[in-house]
C-alpha positions as CSV (number, residue, x, y, z in Angstrom):
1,X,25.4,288.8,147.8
2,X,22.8,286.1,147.1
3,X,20.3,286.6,149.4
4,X,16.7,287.6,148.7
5,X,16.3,291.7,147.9
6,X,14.8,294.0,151.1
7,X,12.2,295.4,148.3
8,X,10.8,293.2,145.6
9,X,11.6,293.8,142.1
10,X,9.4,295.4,139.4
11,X,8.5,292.9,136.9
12,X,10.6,294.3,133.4
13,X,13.7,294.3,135.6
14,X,13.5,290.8,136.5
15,X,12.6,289.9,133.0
16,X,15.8,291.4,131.9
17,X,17.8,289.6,134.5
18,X,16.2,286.3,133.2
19,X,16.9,287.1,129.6
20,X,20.4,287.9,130.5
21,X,20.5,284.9,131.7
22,X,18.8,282.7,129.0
23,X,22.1,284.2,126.5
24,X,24.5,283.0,128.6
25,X,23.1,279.0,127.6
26,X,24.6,277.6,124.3
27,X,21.3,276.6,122.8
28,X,20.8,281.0,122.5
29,X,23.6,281.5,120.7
30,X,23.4,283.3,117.9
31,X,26.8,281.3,116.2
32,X,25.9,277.9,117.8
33,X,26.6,274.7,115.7
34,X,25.0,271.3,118.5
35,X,25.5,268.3,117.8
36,X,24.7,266.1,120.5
37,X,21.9,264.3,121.7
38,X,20.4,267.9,123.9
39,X,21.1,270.7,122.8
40,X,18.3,273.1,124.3
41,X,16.2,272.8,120.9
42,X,12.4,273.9,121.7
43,X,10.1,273.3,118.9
44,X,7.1,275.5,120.4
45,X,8.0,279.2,120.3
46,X,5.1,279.1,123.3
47,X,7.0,277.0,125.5
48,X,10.6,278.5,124.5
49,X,9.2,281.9,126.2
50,X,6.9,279.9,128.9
51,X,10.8,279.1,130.0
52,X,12.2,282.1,128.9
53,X,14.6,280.2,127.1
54,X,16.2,278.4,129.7
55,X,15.9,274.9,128.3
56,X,19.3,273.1,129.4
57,X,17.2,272.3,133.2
58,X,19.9,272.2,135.8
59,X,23.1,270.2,137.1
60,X,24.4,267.4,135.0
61,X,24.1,263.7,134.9
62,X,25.5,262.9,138.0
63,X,25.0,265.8,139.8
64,X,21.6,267.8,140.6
65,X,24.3,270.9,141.8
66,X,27.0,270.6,139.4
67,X,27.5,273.0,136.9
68,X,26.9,272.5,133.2
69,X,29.7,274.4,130.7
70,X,27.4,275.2,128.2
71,X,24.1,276.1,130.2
72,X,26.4,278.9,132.3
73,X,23.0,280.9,133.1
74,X,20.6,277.7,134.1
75,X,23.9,277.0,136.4
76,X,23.6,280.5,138.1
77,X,19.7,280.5,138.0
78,X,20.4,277.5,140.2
79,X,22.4,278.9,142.4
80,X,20.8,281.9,143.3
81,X,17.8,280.1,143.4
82,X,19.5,278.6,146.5
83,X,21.7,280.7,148.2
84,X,17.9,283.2,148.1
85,X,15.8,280.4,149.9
86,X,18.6,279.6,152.4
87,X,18.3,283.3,152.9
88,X,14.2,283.0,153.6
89,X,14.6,280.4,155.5
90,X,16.8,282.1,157.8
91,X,14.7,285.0,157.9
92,X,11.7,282.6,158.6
93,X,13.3,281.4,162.0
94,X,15.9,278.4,161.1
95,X,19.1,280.8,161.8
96,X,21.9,277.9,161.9
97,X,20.6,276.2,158.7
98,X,24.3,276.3,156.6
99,X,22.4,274.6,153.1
100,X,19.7,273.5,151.3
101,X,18.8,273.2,147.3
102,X,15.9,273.2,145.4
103,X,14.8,269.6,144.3
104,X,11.9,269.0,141.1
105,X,10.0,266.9,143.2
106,X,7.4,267.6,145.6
107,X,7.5,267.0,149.1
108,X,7.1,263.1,149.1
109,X,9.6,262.0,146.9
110,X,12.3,264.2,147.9
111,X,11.9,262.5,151.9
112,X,12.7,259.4,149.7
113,X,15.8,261.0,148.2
114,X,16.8,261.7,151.6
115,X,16.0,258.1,153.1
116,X,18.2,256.4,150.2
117,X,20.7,258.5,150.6
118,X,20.9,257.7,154.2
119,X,20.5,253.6,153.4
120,X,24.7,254.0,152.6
121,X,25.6,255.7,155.4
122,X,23.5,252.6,157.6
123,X,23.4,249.5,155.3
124,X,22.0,247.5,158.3
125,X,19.5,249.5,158.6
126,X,15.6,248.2,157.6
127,X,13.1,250.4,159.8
128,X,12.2,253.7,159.9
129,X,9.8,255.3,163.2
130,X,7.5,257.4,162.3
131,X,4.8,258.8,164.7
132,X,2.0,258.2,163.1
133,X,0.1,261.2,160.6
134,X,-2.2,260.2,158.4
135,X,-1.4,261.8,155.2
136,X,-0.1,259.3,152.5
137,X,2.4,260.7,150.5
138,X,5.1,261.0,153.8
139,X,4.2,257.3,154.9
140,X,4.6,256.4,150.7
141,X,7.8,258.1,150.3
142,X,9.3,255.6,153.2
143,X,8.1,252.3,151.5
144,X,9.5,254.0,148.0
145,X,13.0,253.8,149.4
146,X,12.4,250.5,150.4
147,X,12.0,250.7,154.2
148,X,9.9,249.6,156.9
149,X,7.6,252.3,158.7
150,X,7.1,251.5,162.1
151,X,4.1,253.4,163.2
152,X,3.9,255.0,166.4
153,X,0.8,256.0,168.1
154,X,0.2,259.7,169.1
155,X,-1.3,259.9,172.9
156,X,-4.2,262.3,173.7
157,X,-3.5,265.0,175.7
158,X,-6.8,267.0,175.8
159,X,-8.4,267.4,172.5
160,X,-4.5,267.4,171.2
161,X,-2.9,264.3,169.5
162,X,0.8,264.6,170.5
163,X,4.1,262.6,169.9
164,X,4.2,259.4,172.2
165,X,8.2,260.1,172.6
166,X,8.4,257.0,175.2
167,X,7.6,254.8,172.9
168,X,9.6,256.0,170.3
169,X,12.8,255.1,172.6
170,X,11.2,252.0,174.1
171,X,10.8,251.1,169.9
172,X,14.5,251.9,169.4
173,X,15.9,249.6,171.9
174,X,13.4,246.8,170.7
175,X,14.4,247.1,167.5
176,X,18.3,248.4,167.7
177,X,19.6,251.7,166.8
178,X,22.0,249.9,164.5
179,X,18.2,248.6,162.3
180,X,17.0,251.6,162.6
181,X,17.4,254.4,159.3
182,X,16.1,257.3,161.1
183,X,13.2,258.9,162.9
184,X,10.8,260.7,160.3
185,X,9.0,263.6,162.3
186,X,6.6,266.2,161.2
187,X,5.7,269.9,162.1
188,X,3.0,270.9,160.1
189,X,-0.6,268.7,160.3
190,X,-4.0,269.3,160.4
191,X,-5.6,269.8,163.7
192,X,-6.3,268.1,166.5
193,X,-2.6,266.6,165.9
194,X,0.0,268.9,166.5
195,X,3.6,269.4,165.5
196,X,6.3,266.5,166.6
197,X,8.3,267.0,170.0
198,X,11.4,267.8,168.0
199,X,13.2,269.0,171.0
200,X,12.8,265.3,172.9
201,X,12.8,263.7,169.5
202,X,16.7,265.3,168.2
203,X,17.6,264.3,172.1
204,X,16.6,260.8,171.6
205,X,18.4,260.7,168.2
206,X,21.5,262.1,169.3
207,X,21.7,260.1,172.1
208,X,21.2,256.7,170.1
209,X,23.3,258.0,167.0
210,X,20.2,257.6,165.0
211,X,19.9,260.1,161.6
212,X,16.3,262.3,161.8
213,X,14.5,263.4,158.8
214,X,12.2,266.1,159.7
215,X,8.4,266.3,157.0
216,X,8.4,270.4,157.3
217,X,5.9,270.6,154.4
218,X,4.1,273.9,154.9
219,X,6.0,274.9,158.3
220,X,8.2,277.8,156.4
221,X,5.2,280.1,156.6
222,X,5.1,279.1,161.0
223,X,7.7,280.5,163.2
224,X,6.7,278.1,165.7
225,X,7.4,275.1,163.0
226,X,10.6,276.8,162.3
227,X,11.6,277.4,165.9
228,X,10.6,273.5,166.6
229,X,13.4,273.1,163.9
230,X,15.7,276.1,165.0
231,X,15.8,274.4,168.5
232,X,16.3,270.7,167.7
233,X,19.3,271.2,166.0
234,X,20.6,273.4,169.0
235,X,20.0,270.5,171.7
236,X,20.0,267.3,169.4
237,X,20.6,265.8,165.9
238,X,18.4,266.9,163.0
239,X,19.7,265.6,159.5
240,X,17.6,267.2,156.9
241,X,14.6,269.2,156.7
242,X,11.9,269.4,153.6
243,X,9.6,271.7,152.5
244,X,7.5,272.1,149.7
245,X,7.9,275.2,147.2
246,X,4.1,275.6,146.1
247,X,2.5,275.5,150.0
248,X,5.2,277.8,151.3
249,X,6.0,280.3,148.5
250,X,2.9,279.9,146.4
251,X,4.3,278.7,143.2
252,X,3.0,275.8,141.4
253,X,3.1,272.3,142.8
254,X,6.7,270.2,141.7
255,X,9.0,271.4,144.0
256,X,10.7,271.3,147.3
257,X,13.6,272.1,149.2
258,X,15.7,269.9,151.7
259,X,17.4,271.8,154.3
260,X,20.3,271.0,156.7
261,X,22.6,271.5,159.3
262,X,25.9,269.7,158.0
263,X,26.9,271.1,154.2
264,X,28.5,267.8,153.2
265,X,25.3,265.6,154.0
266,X,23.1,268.0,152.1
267,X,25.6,267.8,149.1
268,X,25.7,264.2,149.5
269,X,21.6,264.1,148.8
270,X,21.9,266.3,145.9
271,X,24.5,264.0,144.1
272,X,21.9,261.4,145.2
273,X,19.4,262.7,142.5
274,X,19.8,260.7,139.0
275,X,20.6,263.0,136.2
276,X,20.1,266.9,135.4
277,X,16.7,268.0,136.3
278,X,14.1,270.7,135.3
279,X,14.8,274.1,136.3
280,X,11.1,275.1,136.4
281,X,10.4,274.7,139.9
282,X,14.0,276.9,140.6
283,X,12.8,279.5,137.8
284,X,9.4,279.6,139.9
285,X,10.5,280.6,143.2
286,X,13.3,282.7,142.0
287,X,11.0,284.7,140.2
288,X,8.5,285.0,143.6
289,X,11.1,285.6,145.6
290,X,12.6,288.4,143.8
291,X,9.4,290.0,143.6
292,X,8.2,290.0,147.1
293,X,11.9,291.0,148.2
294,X,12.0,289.6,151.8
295,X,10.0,292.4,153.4
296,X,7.0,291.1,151.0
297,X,7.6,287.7,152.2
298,X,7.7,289.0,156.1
299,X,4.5,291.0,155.5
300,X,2.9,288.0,153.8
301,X,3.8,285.6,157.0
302,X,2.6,288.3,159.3
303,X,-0.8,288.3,157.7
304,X,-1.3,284.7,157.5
305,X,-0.5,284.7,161.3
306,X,-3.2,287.6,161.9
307,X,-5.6,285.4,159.7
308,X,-4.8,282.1,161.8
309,X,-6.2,284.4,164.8
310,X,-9.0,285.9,162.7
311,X,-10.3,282.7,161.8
312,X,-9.8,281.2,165.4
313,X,-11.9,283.4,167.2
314,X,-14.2,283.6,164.3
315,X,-14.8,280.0,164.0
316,X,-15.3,279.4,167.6
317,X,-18.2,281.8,167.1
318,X,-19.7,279.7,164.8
319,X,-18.9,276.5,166.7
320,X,-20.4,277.6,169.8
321,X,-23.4,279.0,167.7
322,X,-23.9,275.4,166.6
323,X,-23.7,273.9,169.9
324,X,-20.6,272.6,168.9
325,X,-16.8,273.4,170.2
326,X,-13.6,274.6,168.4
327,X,-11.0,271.7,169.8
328,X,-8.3,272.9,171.6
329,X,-5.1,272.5,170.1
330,X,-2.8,275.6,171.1
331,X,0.5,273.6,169.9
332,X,-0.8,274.0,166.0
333,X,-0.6,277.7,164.7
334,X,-1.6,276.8,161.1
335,X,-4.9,274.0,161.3
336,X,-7.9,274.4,163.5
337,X,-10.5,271.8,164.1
338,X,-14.1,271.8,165.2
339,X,-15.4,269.0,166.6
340,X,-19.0,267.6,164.9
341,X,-20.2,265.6,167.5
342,X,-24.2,266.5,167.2
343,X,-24.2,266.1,163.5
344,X,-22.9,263.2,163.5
345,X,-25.1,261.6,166.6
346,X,-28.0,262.7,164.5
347,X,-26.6,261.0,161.7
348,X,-23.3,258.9,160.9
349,X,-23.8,260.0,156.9
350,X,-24.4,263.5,158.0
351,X,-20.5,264.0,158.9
352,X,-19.4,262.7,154.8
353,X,-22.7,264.5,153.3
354,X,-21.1,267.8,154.8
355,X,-18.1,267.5,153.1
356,X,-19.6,266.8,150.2
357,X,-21.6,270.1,150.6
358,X,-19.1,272.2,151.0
359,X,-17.2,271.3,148.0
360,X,-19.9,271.8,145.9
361,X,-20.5,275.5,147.0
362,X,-17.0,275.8,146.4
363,X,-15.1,275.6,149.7
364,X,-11.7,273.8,148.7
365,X,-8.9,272.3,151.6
366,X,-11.7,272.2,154.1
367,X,-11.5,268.5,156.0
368,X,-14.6,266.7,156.9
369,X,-13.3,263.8,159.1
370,X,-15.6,261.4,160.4
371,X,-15.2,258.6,162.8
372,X,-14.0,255.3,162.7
373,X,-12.6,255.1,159.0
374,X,-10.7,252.2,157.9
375,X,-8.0,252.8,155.1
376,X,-5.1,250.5,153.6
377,X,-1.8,252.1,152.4
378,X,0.8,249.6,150.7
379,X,-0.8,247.2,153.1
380,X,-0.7,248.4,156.2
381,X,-4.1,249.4,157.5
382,X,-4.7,252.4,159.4
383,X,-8.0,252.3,161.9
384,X,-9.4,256.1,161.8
385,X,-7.9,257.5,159.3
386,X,-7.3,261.0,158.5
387,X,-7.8,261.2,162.5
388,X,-4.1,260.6,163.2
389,X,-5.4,258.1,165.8
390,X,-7.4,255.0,166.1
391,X,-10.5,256.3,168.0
392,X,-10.4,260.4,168.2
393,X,-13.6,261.1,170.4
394,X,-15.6,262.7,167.6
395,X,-15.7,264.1,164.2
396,X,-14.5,267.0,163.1
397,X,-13.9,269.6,160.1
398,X,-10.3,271.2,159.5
399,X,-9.8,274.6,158.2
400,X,-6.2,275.9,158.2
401,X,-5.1,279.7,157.7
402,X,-2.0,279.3,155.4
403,X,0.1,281.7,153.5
404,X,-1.8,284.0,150.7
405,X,-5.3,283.7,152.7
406,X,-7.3,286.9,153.3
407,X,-10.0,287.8,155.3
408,X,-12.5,287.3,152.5
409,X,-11.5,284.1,152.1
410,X,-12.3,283.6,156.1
411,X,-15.7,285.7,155.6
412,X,-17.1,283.7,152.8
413,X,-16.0,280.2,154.2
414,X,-17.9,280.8,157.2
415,X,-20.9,282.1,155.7
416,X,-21.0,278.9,153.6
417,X,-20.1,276.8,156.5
418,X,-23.0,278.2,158.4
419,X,-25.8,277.4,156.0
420,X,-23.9,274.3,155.0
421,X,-24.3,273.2,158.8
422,X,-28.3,274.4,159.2
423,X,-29.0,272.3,156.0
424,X,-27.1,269.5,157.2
425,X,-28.6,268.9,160.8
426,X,-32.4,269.9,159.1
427,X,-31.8,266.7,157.0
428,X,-30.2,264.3,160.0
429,X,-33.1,265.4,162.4
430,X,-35.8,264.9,159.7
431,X,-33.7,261.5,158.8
432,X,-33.9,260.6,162.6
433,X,-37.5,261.1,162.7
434,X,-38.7,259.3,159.8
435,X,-36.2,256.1,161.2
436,X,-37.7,256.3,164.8
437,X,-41.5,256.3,162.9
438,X,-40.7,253.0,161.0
439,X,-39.5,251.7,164.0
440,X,-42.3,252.0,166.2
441,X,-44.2,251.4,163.3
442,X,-42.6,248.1,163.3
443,X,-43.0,247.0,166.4
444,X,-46.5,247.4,166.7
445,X,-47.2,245.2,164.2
446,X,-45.1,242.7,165.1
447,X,-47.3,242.8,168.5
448,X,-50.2,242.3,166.3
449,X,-49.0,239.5,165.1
């Protein structure tokens, strides 16, 4: 039927299903005579079974979902692969999605596929508007394509950072619709910035026939990213979606899938893609997939949404503990933030130093942001970065609760976060006081002098 199984699979019967795959490729013959240029020869044994003999990759040169004669079980693998994530997808809240495929490229460069893909559909076209988050791989994968970013500012509502939609139409008639590629919006960001207003956003875009690419990178695990999604399409125009394979199904990084609403437009990216492509990333998530069945996925997104709430209430705790304040930011159900305003009063190398700490006692994904940072990406230059804004009110630290987290995870971060926080505002204090000595040390000898 080619959706995802109720109940996972036990681990020998999907290896069976993947060797009876693997014989149905020409290179596993027993009788086979190649010679061409690839012929599915391996030279390591090691690799040959890291791949379980599935060597021919998938589609063919000018197709990504084409099917290749003599690679008959990659081709299936490929398209089961797909018709099973359209199926989770579905499950996970996007219930009108009609395709998607599985791309071997991560998040970034598959938005790209999806922008020049979109360049021959509007050849005029030289701009792209994007509300502004400050992660570089979505703002990279517009001037890979060969486009234009046009920044838009997020307004601050509260301690939220939130899509300035105004401007986004006041930017489209400046500019033209007919200039304009697409809007590029994003659901899932780290705290204080929230999801996109995809609702207003699709509105805008179907009312200026403009194309919109939404950045879902890790929203499949959200039901309120995919609802965002769900209910876009339903009032306005949403082109494609992307999501990554290793944040969302917890496979290793190099892979994504784009999503849509129109079948013919996401065929039209896939025969965008240059050449036949590895099947790793497909062999990955098939193999996931049929082992969590979609009741082990469901339980798995349930958990992460209990551990979002764990951690909320948990780190508010610790904020408040610290005379500090977990931001409000109700619109994000996967990044908190808490704000770091005394350490970094004390101490504007305090903020970085904490970071720093925290890494080393071996707290990874953590985000230490500080104020006021200046950063350059392909020459544009971005005041407060990592803040999504030019001047956020104060410094903070991210923690998200995604996918696969468990409550030891939460329990040990916070332990470590604690001590990391005593240390840090012993040493700014102490820092403080030695400064203030020399100072007044200072000044009285220059009145002696």
């Amino acid at each position: 039927k080619g959706k995802c199984p109720e109940d996972g699979w036990d681990e020998s019967t999907i290896e069976l299903f993947l060797h009876e795959l693997a014989v149905m490729d020409s290179n596993n013959f027993l009788g086979n005579c190649g010679v061409g240029e690839r012929e599915g020869r391996v030279a390591s044994g090691l690799v040959a079974r890291r791949h379980y003999r599935l060597i021919h990759g998938i589609g063919r040169s000018g197709d990504i979902s084409a099917v290749q004669p003599k690679a008959a079980g990659s081709s299936l693998l490929n398209k089961l692969t797909n018709s099973v994530v359209l199926d989770i997808i579905k499950l996970a809240g996007v219930r009108t999605v009609t395709n998607c495929f599985v791309v071997p490229m991560a998040t970034g460069m598959s938005l790209t596929l999806c922008f020049l893909t979109l360049r021959h559909k509007r050849p005029k076209a030289k701009y792209i508007i994007w509300p502004r988050i400050d992660q570089k791989s979505c703002f990279k994968s517009m001037i890979t394509a060969g486009f234009e970013p046009v920044v838009i500012e997020n307004v601050l509502e509260g301690d939220e950072l939130r899509t300035d939609v105004e401007a986004v139409e006041a930017k489209i008639k400046t500019l033209g619709a007919e200039n304009i590629l697409c809007v590029h919006s994003t659901t899932s960001c780290f705290a204080p910035r929230v999801p996109d207003r995809l609702e207003e956003l699709a509105v805008v875009c179907a009312n200026y026939d403009i194309p919109h690419i939404v950045n879902n990178a890790y929203g499949v695990q959200s039901s309120k990213c995919m609802h965002l999604i769900q209910q876009g399409a339903r009032v306005g125009r949403i082109d494609a979606f992307v999501q990554s394979l290793d944040k969302n199904f917890m496979v290793p990084v190099g892979g994504a899938v784009i999503a849509g609403f129109n079948e013919s437009f996401i065929q039209e990216i896939s025969k965008m893609y240059p050449g036949r492509a590895s099947a790793s990333p497909s062999l990955d998530v098939l193999i996931t997939l049929l082992s969590l069945g979609a009741s082990g996925y469901k339980q798995l997104l349930k958990e992460r949404k209990e551990m979002f709430s764990y951690l909320s209430s948990e780190l508010k705790k610790l904020a408040d503990n610290h005379n500090e304040r977990l931001l409000d930011t109700p619109h994000n159900p996967i990044s908190l933030a808490m704000s770091l305003k005394n350490l970094d009063e004390n101490n504007d190398v305090a903020v970085t130093q904490l970071g720093s700490m925290l890494f080393t006692r071996q707290v990874s994904g953590a985000r230490v942001v500080p104020c006021g940072t200046v950063q350059t990406v392909n020459n544009y230059t971005f005041k407060g970065f990592m803040s999504h804004a030019n001047d956020y009110p104060c410094a903070y630290l991210n923690a998200a609760s995604a996918i696969g987290i468990k409550k030891q995870d939460v329990d040990v971060f916070l332990k470590r976060l604690d001590k990391c926080l005593k240390t840090s505002r012993k040493d700014a204090k102490q820092e403080k006081s030695v400064n203030e000595i020399n100072n007044s040390n200072t000044g009285t000898e220059q009145l002696e002098d």
